[in-house]
C-alpha positions as semicolon CSV with decimal commas, in nm:
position;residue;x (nm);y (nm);z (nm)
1;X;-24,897;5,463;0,465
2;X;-24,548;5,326;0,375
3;X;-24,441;5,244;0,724
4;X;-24,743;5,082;0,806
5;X;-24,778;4,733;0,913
6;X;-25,116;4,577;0,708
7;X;-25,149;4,241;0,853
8;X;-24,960;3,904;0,956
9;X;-24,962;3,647;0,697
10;X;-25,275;3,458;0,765
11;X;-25,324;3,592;1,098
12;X;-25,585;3,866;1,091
13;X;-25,703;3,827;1,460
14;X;-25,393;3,860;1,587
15;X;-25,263;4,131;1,389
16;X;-25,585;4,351;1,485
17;X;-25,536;4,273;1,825
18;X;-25,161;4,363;1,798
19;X;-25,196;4,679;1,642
20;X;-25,575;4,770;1,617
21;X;-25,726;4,664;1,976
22;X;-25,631;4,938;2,227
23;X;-25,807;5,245;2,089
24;X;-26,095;5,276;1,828
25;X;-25,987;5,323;1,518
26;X;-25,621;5,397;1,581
27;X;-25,310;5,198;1,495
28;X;-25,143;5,135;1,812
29;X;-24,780;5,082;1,693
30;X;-24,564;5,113;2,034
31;X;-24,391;5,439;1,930
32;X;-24,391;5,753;2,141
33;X;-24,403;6,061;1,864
34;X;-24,408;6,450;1,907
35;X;-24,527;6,701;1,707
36;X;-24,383;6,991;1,622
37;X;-24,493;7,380;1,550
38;X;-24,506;7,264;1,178
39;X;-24,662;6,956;1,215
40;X;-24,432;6,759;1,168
41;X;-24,409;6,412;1,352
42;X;-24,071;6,276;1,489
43;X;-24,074;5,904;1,607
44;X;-23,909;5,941;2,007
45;X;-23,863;5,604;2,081
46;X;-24,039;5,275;2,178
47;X;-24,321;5,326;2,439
48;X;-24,174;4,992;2,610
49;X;-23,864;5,204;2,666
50;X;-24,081;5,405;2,920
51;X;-23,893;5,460;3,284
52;X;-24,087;5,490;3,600
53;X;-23,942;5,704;3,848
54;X;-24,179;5,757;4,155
55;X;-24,456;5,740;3,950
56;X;-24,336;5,984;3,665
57;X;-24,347;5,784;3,336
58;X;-24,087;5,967;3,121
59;X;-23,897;5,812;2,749
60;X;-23,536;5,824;2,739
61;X;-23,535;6,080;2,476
62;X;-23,615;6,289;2,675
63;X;-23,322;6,265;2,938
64;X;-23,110;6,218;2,589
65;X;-23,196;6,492;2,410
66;X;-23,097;6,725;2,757
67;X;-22,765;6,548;2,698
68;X;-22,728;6,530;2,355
69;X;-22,796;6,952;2,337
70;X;-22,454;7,007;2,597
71;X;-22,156;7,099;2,380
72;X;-21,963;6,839;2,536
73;X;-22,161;6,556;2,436
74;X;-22,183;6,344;2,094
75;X;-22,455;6,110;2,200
76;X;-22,632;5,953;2,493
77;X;-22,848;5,661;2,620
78;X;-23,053;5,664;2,942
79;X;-23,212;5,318;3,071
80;X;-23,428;5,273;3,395
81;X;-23,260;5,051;3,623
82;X;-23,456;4,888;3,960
83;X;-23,487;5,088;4,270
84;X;-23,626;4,989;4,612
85;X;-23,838;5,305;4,665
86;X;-23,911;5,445;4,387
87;X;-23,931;5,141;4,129
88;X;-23,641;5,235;3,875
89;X;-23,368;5,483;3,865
90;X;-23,259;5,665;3,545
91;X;-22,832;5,593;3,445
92;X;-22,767;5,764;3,120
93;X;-22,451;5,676;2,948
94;X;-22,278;5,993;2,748
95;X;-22,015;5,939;2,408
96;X;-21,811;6,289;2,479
97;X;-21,682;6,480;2,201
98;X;-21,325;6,453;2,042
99;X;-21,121;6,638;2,251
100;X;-21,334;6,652;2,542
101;X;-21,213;6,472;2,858
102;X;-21,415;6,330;3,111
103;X;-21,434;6,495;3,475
104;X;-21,656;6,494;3,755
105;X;-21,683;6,831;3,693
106;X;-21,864;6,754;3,354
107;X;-22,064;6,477;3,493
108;X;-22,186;6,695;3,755
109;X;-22,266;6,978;3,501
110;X;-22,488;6,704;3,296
111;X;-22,642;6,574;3,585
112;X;-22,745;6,967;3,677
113;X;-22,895;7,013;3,320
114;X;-23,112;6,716;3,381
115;X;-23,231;6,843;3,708
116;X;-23,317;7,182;3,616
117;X;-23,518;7,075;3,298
118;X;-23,720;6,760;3,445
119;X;-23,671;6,817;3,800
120;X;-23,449;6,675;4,116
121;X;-23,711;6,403;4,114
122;X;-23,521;6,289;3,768
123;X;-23,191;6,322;3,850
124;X;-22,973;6,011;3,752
125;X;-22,866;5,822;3,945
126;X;-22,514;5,836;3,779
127;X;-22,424;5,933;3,420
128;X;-22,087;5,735;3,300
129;X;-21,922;5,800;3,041
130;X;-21,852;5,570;2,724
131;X;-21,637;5,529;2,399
132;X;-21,962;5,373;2,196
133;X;-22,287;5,281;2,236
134;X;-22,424;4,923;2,129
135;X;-22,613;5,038;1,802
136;X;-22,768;4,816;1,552
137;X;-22,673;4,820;1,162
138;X;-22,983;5,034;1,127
139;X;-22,804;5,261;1,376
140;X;-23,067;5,238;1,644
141;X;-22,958;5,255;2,028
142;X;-22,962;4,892;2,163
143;X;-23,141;5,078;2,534
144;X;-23,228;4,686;2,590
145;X;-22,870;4,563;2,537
146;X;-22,704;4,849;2,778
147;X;-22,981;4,766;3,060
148;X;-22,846;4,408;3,077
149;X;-22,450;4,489;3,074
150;X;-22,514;4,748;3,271
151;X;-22,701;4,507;3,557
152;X;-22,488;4,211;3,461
153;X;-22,748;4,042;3,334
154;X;-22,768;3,790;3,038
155;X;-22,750;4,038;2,691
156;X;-23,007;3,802;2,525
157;X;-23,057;3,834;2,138
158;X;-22,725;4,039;1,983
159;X;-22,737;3,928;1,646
160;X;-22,819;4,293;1,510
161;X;-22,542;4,452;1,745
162;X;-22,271;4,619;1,463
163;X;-21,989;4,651;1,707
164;X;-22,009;4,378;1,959
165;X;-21,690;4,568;2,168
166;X;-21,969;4,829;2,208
167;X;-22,071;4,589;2,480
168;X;-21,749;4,593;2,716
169;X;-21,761;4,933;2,707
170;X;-22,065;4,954;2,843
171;X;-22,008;4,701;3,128
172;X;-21,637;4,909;3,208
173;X;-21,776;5,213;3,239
174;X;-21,991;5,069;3,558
């Protein structure tokens, strides 16, 4: 199909084992996807993105769309950062509506929705608030990008990064 990969220029062993190796007959591509009552496939995000909390493997989208669906909120990112006990810890960052000013109160209320949809197992660990989130020209979520400013850590490759100020706001919002 169109978005299909169909080899690597004179590398056929490694693109089969890239794409073609895990499962029989099934191209493994390193997307999660859901399917919906009419069939239809939606792309969720990259199964690398996957956060361990206590042994609960969960995607981001799914602590982002809880956000994104609150009235309050424009978008959201949620990364897994390192804990002691229970391996990583979800922080989700949230890009509030015009108008809408950030409170405790809110933060609090988004934290709640969280819990009572995956669980008090789930809860962040914080969620901060943001002007922007570190997007590509493409317009994806840089998740990889906000994990490093957000543990002070070197950003690594930024070239695709539209807004590089994106960054700062990230790393103030700590």
């Amino acid at each position: 199909w169109i978005g299909m990969t169909r080899g690597f220029w004179g590398e056929d062993d490694r693109y089969h084992d890239a794409y073609w190796s895990r499962f029989e007959d099934v191209w493994g591509h390193g997307d999660f996807a859901a399917i919906d009552e009419d069939g239809l496939w939606y792309i969720l995000g990259r199964s690398d993105d996957t956060i361990n909390v206590a042994g609960k493997r969960l995607g981001p989208a799914e602590i982002e769309a809880l956000l994104n669906a609150h009235e309050a909120v424009a978008e959201s990112a949620a990364i897994g950062v390192p804990h002691d006990v229970k391996g990583s810890e979800i922080v989700a960052f949230a890009v509030l509506e015009p108008g809408v000013d950030e409170s405790n109160a809110l933060r609090e209320e988004l934290m709640q929705v969280v819990v009572d949809e995956m669980g008090k197992p789930l809860k962040p660990r914080e969620i901060l608030f943001a002007d922007a989130l570190p997007k590509t020209r493409n317009a994806k979520v840089m998740r990889r990008v906000i994990q490093s400013a957000y543990l002070g850590e070197d950003l690594g490759d930024t070239s695709s990064l539209e807004d590089p100020s994106t960054i700062e706001a990230i790393r103030e919002a700590r």
